[in-house]
VOTI-215895 format. One line per field, with one value per residue: residue number from 1; residue in three letters; z, x, y of N, C-alpha, C, O, CB in turn. Coordinates in steps of 0.2 Angstrom, whole numbers. Each point is the difference from the previous one (the first is absolute). Glycine has a CB too. Layout:
BEGIN
n <- (NUM, ...)
res <- (ala, ...)
n_pz <- (Z, ...)
n_px <- (X, ...)
n_py <- (Y, ...)
ca_pz <- (Z, ...)
ca_px <- (X, ...)
ca_py <- (Y, ...)
c_pz <- (Z, ...)
c_px <- (X, ...)
c_py <- (Y, ...)
o_pz <- (Z, ...)
o_px <- (X, ...)
o_py <- (Y, ...)
cb_pz <- (Z, ...)
cb_px <- (X, ...)
cb_py <- (Y, ...)
***
This chain:
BEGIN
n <- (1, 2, 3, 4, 5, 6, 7, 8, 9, 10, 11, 12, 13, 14, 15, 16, 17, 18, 19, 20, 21, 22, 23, 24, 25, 26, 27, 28, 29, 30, 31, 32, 33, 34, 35, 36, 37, 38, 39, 40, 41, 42, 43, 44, 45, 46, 47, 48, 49, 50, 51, 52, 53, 54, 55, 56, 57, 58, 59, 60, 61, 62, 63, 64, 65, 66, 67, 68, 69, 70, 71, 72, 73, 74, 75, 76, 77, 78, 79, 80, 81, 82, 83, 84, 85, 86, 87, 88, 89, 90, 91, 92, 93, 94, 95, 96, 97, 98, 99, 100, 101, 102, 103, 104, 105, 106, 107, 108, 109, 110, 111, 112, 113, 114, 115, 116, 117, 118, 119, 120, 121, 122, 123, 124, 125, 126, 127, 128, 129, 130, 131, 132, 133, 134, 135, 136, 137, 138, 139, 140, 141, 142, 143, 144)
res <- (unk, unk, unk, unk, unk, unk, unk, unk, unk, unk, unk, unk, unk, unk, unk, unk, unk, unk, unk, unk, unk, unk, unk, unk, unk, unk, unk, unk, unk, unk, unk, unk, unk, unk, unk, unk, unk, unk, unk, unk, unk, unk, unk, unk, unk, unk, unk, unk, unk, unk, unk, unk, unk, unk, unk, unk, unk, unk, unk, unk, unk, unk, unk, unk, unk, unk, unk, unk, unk, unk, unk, unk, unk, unk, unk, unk, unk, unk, unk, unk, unk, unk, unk, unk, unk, unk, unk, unk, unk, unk, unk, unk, unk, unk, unk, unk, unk, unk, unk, unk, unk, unk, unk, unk, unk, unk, unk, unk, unk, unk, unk, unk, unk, unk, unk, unk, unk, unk, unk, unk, unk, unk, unk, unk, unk, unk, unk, unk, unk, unk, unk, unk, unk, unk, unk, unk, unk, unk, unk, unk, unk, unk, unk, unk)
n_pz <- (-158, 13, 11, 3, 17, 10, -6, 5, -9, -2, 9, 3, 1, 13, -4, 1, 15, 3, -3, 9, 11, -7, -4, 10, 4, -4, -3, 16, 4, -7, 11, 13, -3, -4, 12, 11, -6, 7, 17, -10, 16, -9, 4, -5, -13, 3, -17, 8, 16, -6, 22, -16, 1, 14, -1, 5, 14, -5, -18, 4, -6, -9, 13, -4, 11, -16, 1, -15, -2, -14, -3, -12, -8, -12, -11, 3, -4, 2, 15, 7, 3, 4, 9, 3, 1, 4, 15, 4, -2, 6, 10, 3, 10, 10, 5, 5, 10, 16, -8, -6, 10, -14, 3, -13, -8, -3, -12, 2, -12, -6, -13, 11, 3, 7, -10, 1, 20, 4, 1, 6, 11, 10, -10, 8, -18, 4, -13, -12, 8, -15, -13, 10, 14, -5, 8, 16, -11, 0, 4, 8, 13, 12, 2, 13)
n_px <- (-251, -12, 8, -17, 8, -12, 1, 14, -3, 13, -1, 17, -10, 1, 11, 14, -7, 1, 15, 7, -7, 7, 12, 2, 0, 8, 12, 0, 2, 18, 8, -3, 9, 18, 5, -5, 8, 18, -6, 1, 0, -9, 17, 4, -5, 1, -4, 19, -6, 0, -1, 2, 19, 6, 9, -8, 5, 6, 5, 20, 3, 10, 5, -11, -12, -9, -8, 2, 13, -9, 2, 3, -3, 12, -1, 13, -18, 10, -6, 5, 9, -18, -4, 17, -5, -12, 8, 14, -10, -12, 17, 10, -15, -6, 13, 0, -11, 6, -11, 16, -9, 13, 6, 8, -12, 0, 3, -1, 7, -14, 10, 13, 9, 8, -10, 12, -6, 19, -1, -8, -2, 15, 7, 2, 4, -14, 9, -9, -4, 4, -9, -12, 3, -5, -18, -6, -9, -9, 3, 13, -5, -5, -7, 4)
n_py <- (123, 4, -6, -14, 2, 5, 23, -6, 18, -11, -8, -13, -11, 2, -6, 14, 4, -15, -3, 14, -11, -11, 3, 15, -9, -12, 10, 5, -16, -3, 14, -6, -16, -1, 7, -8, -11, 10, 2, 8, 12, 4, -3, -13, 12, -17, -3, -13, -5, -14, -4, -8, 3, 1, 0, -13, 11, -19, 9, -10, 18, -3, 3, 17, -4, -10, -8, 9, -3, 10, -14, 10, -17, 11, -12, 7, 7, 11, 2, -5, 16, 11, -9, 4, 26, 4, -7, 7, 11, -4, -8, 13, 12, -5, 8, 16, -1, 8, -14, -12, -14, 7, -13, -2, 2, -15, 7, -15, 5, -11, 2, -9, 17, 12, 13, 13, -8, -12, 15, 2, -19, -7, -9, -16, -6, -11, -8, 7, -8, -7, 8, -7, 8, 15, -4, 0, -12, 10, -17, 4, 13, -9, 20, -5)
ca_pz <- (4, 5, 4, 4, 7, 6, 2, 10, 1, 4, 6, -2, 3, 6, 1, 0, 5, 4, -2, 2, 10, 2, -1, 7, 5, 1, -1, 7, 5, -2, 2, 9, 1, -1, 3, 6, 1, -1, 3, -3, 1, -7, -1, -2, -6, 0, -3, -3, 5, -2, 5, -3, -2, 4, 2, 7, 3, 2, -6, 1, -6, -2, 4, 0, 5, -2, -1, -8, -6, -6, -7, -5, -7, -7, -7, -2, -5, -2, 6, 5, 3, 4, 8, 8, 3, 1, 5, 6, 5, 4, 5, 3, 2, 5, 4, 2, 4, 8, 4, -7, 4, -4, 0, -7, -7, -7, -7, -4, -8, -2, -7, -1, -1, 4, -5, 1, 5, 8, 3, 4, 5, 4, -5, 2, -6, 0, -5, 1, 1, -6, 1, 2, 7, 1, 1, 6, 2, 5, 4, 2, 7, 7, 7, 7)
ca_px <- (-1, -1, 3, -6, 3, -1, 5, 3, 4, 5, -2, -1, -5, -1, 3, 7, 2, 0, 5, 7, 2, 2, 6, 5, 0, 5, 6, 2, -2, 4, 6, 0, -1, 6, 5, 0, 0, 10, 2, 6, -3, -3, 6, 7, 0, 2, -9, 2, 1, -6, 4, 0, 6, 6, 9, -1, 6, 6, 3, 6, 2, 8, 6, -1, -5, -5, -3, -1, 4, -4, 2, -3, 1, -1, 4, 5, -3, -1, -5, 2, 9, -5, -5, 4, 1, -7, -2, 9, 1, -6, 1, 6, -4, -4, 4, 3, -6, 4, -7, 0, 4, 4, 6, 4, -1, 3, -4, 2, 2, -1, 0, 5, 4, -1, -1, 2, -4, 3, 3, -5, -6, -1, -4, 3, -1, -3, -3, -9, -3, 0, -5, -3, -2, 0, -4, -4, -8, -3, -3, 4, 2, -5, -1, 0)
ca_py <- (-6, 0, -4, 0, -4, 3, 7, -1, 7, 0, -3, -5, -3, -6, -7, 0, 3, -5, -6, 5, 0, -8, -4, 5, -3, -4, 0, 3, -4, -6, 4, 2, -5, 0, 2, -1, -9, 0, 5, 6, 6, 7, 4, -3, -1, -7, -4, -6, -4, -5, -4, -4, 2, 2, -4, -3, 2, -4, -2, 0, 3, -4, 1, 6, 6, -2, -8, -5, -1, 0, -4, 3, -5, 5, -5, 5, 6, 8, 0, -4, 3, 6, -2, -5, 6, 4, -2, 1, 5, 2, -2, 4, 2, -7, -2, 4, 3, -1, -3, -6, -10, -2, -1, 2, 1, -6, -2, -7, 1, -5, -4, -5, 4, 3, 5, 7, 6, -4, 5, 8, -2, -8, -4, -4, -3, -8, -3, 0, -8, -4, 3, -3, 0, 7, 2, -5, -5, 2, -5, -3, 2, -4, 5, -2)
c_pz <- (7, 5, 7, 8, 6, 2, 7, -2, 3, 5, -1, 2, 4, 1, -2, 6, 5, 1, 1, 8, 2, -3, 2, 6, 3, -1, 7, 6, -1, 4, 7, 3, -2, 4, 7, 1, -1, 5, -2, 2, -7, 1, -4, -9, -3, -6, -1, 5, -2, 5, -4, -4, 4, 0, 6, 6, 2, -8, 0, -5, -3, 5, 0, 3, -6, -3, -6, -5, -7, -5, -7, -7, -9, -4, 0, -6, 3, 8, 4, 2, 1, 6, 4, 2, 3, 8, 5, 3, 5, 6, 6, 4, 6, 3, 5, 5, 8, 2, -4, 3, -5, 2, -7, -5, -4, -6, -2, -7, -5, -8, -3, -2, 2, -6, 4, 7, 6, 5, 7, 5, 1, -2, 0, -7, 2, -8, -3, 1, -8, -2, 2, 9, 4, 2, 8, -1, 2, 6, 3, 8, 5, 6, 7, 5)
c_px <- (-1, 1, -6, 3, -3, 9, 5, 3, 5, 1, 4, -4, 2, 4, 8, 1, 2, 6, 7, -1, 2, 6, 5, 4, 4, 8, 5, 1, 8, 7, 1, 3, 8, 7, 3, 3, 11, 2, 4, -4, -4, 8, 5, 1, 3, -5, 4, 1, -3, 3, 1, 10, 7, 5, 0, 6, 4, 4, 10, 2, 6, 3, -1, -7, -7, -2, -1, 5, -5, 4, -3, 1, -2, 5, 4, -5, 1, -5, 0, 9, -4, -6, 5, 5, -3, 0, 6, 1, -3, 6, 7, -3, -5, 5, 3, -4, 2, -4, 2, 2, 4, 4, 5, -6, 4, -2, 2, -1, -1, 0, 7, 7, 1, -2, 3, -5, 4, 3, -2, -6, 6, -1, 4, -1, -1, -1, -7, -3, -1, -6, -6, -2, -1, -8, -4, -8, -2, -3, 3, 3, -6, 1, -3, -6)
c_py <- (1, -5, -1, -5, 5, 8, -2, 5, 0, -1, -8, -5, -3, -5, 0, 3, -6, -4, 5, -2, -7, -3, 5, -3, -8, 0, 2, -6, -5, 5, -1, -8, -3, 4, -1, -8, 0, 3, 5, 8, 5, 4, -2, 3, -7, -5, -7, -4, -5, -6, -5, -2, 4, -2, -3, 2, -6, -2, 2, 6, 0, 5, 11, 3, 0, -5, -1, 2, -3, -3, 1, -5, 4, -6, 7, 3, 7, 4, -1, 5, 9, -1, -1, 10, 7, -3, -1, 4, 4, -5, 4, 10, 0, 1, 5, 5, 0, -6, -7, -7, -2, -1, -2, -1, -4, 0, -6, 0, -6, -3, -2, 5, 7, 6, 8, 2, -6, 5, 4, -4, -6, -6, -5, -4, -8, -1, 0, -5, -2, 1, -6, 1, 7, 2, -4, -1, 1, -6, -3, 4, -1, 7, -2, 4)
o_pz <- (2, -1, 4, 0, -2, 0, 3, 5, 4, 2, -6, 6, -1, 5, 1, 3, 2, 6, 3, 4, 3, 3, 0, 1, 4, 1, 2, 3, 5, 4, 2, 3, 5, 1, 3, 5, 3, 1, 3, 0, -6, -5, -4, -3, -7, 3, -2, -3, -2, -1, 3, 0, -3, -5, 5, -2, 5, 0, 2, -6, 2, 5, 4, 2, 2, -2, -2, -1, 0, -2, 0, -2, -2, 1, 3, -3, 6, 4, 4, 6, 5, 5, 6, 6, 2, 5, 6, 5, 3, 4, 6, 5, 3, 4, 5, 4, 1, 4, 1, 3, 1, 2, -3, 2, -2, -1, -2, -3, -4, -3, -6, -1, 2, -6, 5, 0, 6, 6, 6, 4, -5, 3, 1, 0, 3, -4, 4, 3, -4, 4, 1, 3, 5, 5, 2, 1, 6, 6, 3, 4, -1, 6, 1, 5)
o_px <- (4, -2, -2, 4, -4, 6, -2, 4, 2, 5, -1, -2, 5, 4, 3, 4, 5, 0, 5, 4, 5, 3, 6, 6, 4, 4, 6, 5, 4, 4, 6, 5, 3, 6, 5, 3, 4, 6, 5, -6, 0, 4, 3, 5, 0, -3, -3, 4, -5, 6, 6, 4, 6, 2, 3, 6, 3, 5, 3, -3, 4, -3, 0, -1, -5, 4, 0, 2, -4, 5, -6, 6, -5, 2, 1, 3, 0, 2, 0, 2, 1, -1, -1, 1, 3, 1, 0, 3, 2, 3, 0, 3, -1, 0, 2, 3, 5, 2, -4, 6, 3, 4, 2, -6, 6, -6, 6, -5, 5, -3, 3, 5, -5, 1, 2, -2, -2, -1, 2, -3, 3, -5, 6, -6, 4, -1, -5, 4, 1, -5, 1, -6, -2, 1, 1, -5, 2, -2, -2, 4, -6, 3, -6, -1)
o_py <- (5, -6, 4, -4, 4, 1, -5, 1, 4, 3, -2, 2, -3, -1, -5, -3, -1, -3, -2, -1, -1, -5, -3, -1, -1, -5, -3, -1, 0, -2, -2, -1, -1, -2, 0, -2, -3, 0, 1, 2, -2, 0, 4, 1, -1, -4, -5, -4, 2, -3, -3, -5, 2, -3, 3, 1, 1, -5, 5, -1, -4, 3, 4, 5, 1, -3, -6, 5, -5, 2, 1, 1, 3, -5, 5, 5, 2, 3, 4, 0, 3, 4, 3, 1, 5, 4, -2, 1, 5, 3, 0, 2, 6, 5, -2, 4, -4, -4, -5, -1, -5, 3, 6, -1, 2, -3, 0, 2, -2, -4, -2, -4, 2, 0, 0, 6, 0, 0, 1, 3, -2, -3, 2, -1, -4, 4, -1, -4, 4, 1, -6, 0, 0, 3, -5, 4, -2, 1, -5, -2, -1, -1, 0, -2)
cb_pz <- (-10, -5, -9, -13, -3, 6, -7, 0, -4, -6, 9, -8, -6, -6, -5, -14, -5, -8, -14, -14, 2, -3, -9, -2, -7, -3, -15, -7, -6, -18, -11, -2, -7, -10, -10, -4, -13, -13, 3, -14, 17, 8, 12, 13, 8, 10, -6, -6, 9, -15, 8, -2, -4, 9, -10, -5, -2, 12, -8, 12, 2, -19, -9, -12, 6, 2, 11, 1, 9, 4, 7, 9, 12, 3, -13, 6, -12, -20, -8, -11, -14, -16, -9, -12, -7, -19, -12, -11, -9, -14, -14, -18, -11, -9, -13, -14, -11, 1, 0, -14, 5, -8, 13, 1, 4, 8, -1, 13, 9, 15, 3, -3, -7, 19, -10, -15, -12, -12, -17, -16, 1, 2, -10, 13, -10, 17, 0, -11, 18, -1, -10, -15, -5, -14, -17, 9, -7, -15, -10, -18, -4, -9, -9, -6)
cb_px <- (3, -3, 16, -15, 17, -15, -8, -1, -11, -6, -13, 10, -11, -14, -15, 0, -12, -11, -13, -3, -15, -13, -9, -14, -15, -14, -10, -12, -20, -11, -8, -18, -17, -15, -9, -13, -22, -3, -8, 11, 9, -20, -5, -6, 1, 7, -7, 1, 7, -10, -10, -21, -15, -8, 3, -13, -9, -13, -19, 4, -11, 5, 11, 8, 17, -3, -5, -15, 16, -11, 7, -5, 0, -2, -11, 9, -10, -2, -3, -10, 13, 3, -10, 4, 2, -9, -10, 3, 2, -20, -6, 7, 4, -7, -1, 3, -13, 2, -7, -2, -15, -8, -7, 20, -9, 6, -9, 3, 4, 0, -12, -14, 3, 7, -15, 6, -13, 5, -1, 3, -19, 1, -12, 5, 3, -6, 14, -6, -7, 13, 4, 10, 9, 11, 1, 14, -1, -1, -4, -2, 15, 2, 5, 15)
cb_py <- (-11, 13, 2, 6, -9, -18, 14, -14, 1, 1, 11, 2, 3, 2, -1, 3, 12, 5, -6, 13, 9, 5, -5, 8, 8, 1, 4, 13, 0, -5, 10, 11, 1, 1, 6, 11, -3, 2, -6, -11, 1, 5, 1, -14, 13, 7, 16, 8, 6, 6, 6, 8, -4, 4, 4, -11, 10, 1, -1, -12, 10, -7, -20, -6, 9, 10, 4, -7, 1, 6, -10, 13, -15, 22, -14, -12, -10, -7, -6, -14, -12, 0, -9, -24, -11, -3, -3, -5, -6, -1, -10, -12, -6, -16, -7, -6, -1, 17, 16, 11, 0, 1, -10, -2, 8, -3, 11, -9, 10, 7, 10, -7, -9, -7, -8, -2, 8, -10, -2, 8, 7, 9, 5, 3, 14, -4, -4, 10, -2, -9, 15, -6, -10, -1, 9, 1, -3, 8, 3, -4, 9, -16, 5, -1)
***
């Protein structure tokens, strides 16, 4: 069987060369453009500064010095008491950090009973909600 088309021995055509340069180009341009527009240096190695997300300097902080506090909403399943400990000990990690704004750590317990990790996380027991009310209406929420 013979495979009929045009030889290029290997060569590639014109119109990809053309599109690798061009879209080099624009990706270098978006990168430089990104950097200058944040001002972040090359050396800092900084690329998460995002003035959008600062800490404003008249923001009031708590008494300890750190301003966030993580709320974490779980049940009593199996999963939910492995996620709420996956993520306590990243936060106790974070937190230990010299540079870390972390402040406490809550898990709310919302199945009306207390369970085997009150102990080891921060957890505060709420009543569930009734059924029907547990979920949220997309039509019903209003964003400012």
């Amino acid at each position: 069987m013979a495979i009929v088309g045009r030889k290029t021995n290997g060569k590639p055509s014109m119109l990809i060369l053309i599109l690798l340069a061009v879209g080099s180009c624009a990706a270098t341009f978006n990168i430089l453009s990104m950097l200058f527009h944040n001002k972040v240096s090359l050396s800092s190695g900084d690329l998460s500064s995002d003035p959008i997300f600062e800490m404003p300097l008249n923001t009031a902080r708590s008494k300890s010095g750190l301003p966030f506090h993580i709320a974490l909403t779980a049940t009593d399943s199996p999963y939910s008491k492995w996620q709420s400990r996956i993520m306590y000990y990243w936060y106790k990690k974070k937190k230990d950090l010299p540079s870390s704004d972390m402040g406490g750590f809550t898990r709310i317990l919302h199945s009306g009973n207390p369970d085997n990790l009150m102990d080891e996380i921060p957890t505060v027991v709420v009543d569930p909600l009734p059924a029907g009310l547990d979920r949220v209406n997309a039509l019903h929420c209003r964003f400012a």
